[in-house]
Every structure is written in structure tokens, then in C-alpha cells.
N, C-alpha and C positions, 0 to 999 in steps of 0.2 A: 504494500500500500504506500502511493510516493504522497498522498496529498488526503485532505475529503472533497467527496462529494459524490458524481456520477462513478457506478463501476465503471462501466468500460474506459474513463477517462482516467481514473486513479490507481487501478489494480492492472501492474505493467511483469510480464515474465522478466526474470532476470536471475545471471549467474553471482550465488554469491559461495562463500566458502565453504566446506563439508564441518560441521560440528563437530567436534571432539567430545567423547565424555567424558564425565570427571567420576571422581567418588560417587557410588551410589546412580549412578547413572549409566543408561545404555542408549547405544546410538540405532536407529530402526532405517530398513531401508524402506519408505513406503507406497505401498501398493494403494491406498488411496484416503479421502479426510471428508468429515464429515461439515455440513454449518451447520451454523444456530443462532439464534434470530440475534445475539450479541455483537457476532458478524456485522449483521445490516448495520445495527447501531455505529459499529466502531467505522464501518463507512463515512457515515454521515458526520461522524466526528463528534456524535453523544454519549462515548463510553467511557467514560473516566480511564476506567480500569488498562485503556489500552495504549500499548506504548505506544512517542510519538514518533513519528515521521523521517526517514520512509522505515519501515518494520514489515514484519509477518505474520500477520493472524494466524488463527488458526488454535482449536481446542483438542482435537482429536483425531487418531489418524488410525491405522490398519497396516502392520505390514507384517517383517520381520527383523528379528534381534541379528546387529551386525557384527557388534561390538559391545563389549563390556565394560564399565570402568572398575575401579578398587569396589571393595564389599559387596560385590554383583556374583549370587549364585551364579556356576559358570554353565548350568544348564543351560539358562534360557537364550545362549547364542542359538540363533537358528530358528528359532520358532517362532511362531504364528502369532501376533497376538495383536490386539485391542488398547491402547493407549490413551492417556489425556496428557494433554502439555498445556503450559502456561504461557500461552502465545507457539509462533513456530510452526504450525501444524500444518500450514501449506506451504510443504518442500518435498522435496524427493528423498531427504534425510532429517531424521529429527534426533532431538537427544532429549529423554527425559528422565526423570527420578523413575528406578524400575519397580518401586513400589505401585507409582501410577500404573499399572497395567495388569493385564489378565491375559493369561493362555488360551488362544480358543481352537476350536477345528478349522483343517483349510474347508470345510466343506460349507461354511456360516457365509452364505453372500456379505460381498462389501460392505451397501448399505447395514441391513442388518448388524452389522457388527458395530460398523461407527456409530447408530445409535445406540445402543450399549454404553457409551462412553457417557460423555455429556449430558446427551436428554437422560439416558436411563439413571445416573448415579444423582442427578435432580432430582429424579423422581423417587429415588429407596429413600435419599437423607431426607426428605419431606415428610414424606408419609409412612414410612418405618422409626425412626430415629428423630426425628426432629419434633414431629404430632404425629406418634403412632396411632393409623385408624382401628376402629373395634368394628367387630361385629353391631348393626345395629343404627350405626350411624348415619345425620343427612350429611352429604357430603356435595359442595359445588364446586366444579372443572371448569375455568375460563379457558379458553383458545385450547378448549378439547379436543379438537382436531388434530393439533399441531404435534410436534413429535414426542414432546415432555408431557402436552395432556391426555395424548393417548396411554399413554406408558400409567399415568397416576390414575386413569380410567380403570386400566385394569388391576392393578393394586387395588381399590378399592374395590371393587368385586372381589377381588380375591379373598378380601379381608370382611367382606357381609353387609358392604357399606350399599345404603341405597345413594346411585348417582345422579347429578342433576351437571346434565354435559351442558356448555354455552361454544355456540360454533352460527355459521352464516356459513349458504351456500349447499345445494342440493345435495353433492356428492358428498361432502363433508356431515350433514348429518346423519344421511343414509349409512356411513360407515361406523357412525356412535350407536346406532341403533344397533348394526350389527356386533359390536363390541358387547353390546346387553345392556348399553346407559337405560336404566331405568324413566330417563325424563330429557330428552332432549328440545332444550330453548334457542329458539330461531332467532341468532341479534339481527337478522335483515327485516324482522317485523318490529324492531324498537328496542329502548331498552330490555335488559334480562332482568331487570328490579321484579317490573310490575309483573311479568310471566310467571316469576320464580314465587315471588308472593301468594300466588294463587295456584298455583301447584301448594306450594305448601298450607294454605290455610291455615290452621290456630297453632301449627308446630311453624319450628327453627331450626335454623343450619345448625350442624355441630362444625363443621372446617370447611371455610372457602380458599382453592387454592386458587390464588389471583395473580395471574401475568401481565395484566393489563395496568393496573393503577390507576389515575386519574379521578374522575366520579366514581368509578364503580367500587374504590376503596369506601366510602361513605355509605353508599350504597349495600355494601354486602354487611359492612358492622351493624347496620340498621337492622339487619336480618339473622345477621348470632345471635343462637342463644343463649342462656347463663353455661359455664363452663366452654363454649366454642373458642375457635381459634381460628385467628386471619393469617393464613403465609402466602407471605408476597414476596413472589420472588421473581417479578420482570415489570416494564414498564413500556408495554408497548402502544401505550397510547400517545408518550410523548415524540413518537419516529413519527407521526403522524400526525403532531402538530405546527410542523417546519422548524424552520431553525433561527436561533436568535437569542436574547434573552426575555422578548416577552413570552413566546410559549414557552417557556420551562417554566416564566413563573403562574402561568395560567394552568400549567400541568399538576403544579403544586397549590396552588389557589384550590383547584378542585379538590386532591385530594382530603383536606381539613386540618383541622390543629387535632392532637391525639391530647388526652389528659391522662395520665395514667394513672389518677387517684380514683378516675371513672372506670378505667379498666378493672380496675381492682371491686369496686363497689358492684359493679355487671358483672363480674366474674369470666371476662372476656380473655385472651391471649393474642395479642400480634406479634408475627415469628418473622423476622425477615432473613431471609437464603439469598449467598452469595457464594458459589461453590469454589471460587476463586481463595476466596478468605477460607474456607474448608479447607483447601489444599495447602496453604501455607500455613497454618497452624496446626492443622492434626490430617496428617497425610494419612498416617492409620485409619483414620475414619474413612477415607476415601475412597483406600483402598482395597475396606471391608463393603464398600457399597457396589465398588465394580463385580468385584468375587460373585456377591450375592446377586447381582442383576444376570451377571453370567451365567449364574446356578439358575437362577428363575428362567432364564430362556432354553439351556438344556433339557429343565424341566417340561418345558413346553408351553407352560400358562402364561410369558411374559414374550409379545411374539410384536415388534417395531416393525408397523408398516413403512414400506420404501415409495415415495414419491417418484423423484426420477433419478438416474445416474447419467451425470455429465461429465463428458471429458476434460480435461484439465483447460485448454483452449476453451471450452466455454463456460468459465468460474463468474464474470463481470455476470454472466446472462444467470446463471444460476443462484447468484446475490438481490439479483433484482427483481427473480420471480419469488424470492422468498421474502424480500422484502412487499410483496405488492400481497402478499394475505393470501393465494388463492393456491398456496399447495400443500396437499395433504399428508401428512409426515412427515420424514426424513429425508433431506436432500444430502448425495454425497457425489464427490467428485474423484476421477480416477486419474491417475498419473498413464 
């Protein structure tokens, strides 16, 4: 990335030098990397978290183990595996802490696998670990569709939760439904407030996972109930209010003032997830959530639909269709 703005004008191919690894770290040759709507963000030059200019995006990738540094089991040269990195991830070579990674079969298509990384370990430290769901529970999926709320769609099934999917767009519902969403709300007929209100009548959410932010932060606290819990972990309604300083602060006007002496008297919880901050402080954790997501897709019951796979030549065109809302799942890119 030389700049922000337009993909195809900012995301330029170029040779730079092969990574070395260090302690703790292994260099991967990769066979291909997945996005995530963080991507668009760091595009457009909204993502705090990403290096500046020119750098390499990039979360997660798919290859195999090339190299090894110091304290690196010396098995895992050679193998298959599933990785997250901290930036980097679109290159033909990456180097990450070999904690970050899982072993998987060559036979796990690309796609599939990249999401395992990113969306899938969003979605165990959410809803296993962060606000474990029960049996029992109402549970609301913003941008259900997408690759992290499909993934939290089914965990909640898994776990006995009744779900209430939020997605726009024919194919995208039709595919919540197929998932077994219990209550799928239409946002191309308006807000999800008033729909969800009346789906639920005189009961309350127990956990809204919220990617969006904006109104619909105020909007879904309205709707916890005592003991519920708000995790918000994206904010994609601000990619969508242009760029500047008045929409960030109109992005923030919307969301509200939180008081936490109210939180406490409502007996409410807001959890906010930043997997970035997860992996720099308790890499363990992380990389008990890939293990597990890994497990769960072996299993069978935890199964990342693949949007499209696009060649490396066309990454600008596959930023821009992920940015524009209208695809379903996981997009990944091949070298």
C-alpha cells in the first residue's frame, strides 16, 4: 500500500526483500491470504492500527513452513499450515511468531482455511472466551452474512442459542436461513431496531455481536437485557460515512456517551474485541482459538463459506468488492 485511497491506484506489486526469522518465529512460503473488512478500512486510511506508508497489509495467509528461527519445534518445517501475522500477509513470504499458527491438511481448500484464521479466531474469542454463549440464549449477528458473522452464527447454534441474523440482500439471507438462523432481519427494509423489537416482544437480547457501530450501538443497549452483553468488535458504518473529521465525529455523535454506573445498575456488559491487542498481549490465547477453530472445522460443524478466489493481479478489484457490502463470506487471494 504506497498511499490511501482508490485500490487500484494505491495497492502497487513490488519487489521487496525475503524476511528473515528470528526467535520464535518461522518464515512460510505462501500459497495464498485471506481479507477482512480491516483491509478496506486500512485503505481508506481509517485504521489506526495500520502501519504507515508504503507497508503490507495483510492478517493471514496459507502456505508452508520454510524456515525456522531459534525455539521453533523443528517439525513444523514443511508443512501445511494456517497462519495470522501482524500486518505482512500479502507477500509470497511471510514470517510470523509460530505460535500464530495451526497445522492443517493439504486437502482444506485455500479459502477455507484463510478463514480459519482471522474471521474464525474473532469469532471463538467472542463467543467462547470473551461472553461464553449458553444454551438458551437470545443472541443478535450484525453483518451475518459476512465471514466472522457466519462463523458466530454457527457457534451459536452450536451452543443452543436462539439467533437473530441482521444481513440485506436476497442471497445473503437465503444463506442465514440455510445456516438455521432462527430469525432472519432484512436491513434493506429499514432499521433492525424496530424488526428485532417485534420478533422479540416482552423478552430481551442476552448478546449483540455488533460490527457495525454507529446508531445501532444505542440501539441494541436499548434492547439488552439485565445480565446481557454488547461486543463490538468493528465499525463498519464509519467506511461508509467518507472521510474527514466531521464523519468520525458524527460516527461517534451517534454512537452515545456510555455511563458505567448505569451499566452497573442495568446489569449490562460492553466487551470490546481487538484481536490485534489479543495477539500482542496473550499470544497463548490466540493460539488456543486457532487450535480450537481448527478442531471445530475437522469436526465438521464449523464449515467458512468461500465467496470468491482471486488471483493475486486482481487484489485492488477484490478490496473493492469487499468493500462495497455485496459478498458473501470469505474472500481470499492466490499467489
Amino acid at each position: 500500500m504506497t498511499a490511501h485511497g482508490a485500490p487500484p491506484r494505491v495497492l502497487t506489486l513490488q519487489e521487496w526483500p525475503d524476511p528473515v526469522p528470528g526467535p520464535r518465529q518461522v518464515a512460510l512460503r505462501v500459497e495464498g491470504f485471506g481479507l477482512n473488512y480491516a483491509d478496506v478500512m486500512a485503505v481508506k486510511g481509517l485504521y489506526r492500527d495500520a502501519p504507515p506508508v508504503p507497508c503490507v497489509l495483510g492478517y493471514e495467509v496459507v502456505g508452508r513452513v520454510e524456515e525456522a528461527g531459534a525455539e521453533v519445534p523443528r517439525d513444523l518445517v514443511g508443512r501445511r499450515v494456517v497462519a495470522m501475522t501482524r500486518f505482512g500477509g500479502y507477500a509470497e513470504r511471510v514470517v510470523t511468531d509460530h505460535r500464530a499458527l495451526a497445522v492443517i491438511p493439504d486437502a482444506i481448500p485455500l479459502g477455507e482455511a484463510a478463514a480459519l484464521a482471522t474471521q474464525g479466531c474473532t469469532a471463538w474469542y467472542m463467543a467462547r472466551l470473551a461472553c461464553p454463549l449458553r444454551a438458551g440464549q437470545r443472541v443478535l449477528v450484525h453483518a451475518a452474512a459476512g465471514g466472522v458473522g457466519q462463523l458466530l452464527v454457527q457457534i451459536a447454534l452450536k451452543q443452543g442459542c436462539t439467533v437473530y441474523a441482521v444481513a440485506s440482500g436476497a442471497a445473503k439471507l437465503e444463506r442465514l436461513r440455510a445456516l438455521g438462523a432462527h430469525h432472519v432481519i432484512d436491513r434493506a427494509r429499514g432499521d433492525h431496531a424496530p424488526q428485532l423489537a417485534r420478533l422479540l416482544g416482552s423478552e430481551r437480547l442476552d448478546v449483540s455481536f455488533n460490527a457495525v457501530g454507529g446508531r445501532t450501538f444505542p440501539q441494541d443497549m436499548k434492547l439488552l437485557g439485565s445480565g446481557g452483553a454488547m461486543v463490538l468488535y468493528g465499525g463498519s458504518a464509519r467506511s461508509t460515512a467518507g472521510t474527514g473529521m466531521l464523519p468520525t465525529l458524527r460516527f461517534v455523535w451517534q454512537m452515545g456517551l456510555v455511563v458505567p454506573i448505569l451499566l452497573m445498575m442495568k446489569s449490562k456488559s460492553l466487551i470490546g474485541v481487538n484481536m490485534l491487542r489479543i495477539g500482542e498481549h496473550h499470544p497463548q490465547v490466540l493460539a488456543a482459538c486457532l487450535q480450537a477453530v481448527v478442531k471445530a472445522h475437522a469436526e465438521g460443524w464449523l464449515r467458512p463459506h468461500v465467496h470468491q478466489e482471486y488471483p493475486h493481479t486482481d487484489l485492488p478489484a477484490a478490496i473493492e468488492a469487499l468493500g462495497a457490502g455485496g459478498t458473501l463470506g470469505k474472500l481470499v487471494v492466490r499467489w
